[in-house]
C-alpha positions as CSV (number, residue, x, y, z in Angstrom):
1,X,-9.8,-10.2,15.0
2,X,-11.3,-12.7,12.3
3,X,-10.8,-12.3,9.4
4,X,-13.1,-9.9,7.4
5,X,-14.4,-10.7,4.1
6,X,-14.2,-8.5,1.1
7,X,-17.2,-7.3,-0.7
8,X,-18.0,-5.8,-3.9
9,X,-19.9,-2.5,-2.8
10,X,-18.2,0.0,-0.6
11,X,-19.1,1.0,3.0
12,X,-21.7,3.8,2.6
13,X,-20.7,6.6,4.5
14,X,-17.3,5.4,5.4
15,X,-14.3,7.7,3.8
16,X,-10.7,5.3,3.6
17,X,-7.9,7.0,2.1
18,X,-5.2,4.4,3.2
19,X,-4.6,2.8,-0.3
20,X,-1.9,-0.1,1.1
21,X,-5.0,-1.6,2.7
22,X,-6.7,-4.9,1.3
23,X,-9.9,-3.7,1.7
24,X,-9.3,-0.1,0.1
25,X,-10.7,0.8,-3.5
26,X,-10.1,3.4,-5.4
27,X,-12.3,6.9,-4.8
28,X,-11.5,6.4,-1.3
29,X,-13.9,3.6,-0.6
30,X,-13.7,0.9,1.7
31,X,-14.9,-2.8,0.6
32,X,-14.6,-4.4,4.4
33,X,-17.4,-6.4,5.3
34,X,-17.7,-4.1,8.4
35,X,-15.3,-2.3,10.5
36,X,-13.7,-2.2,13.6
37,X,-12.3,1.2,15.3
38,X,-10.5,0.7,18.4
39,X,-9.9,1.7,21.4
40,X,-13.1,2.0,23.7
41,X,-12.8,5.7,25.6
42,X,-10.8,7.8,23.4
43,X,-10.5,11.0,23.6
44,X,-9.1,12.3,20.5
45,X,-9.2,11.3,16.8
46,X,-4.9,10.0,17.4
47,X,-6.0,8.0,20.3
48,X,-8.2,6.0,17.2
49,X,-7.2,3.0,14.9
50,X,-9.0,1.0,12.5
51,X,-8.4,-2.4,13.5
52,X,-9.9,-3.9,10.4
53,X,-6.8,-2.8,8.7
54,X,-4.8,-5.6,6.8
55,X,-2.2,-4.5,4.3
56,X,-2.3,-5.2,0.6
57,X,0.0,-7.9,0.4
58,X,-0.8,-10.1,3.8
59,X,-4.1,-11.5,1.4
């Protein structure tokens, strides 16, 4: 995956509580350019990953 920039305003709609991730900001918000859930045909919410996930201290 390429690397996603960082904005300034959150994702609308989008709810990210994983606060070791580059893109997270506090109140639960997520700064990611856009997002990328992964894999195609799953069938339940642990069969699900956000792929846009890059921890704090790989930037």
């Amino acid at each position: 995956m390429e690397k996603i920039s960082r904005k300034s305003d959150p994702i609308s709609r989008v709810k990210c509580v994983v606060n070791s991730c580059y893109y997270y900001q506090s109140g639960d918000k997520c700064v990611a350019e856009s997002i990328e859930v992964k894999p195609p045909n799953s069938s339940s919410t642990e069969d699900t990953d956000c792929n846009t996930f890059r921890p704090k201290t790989s930037m």
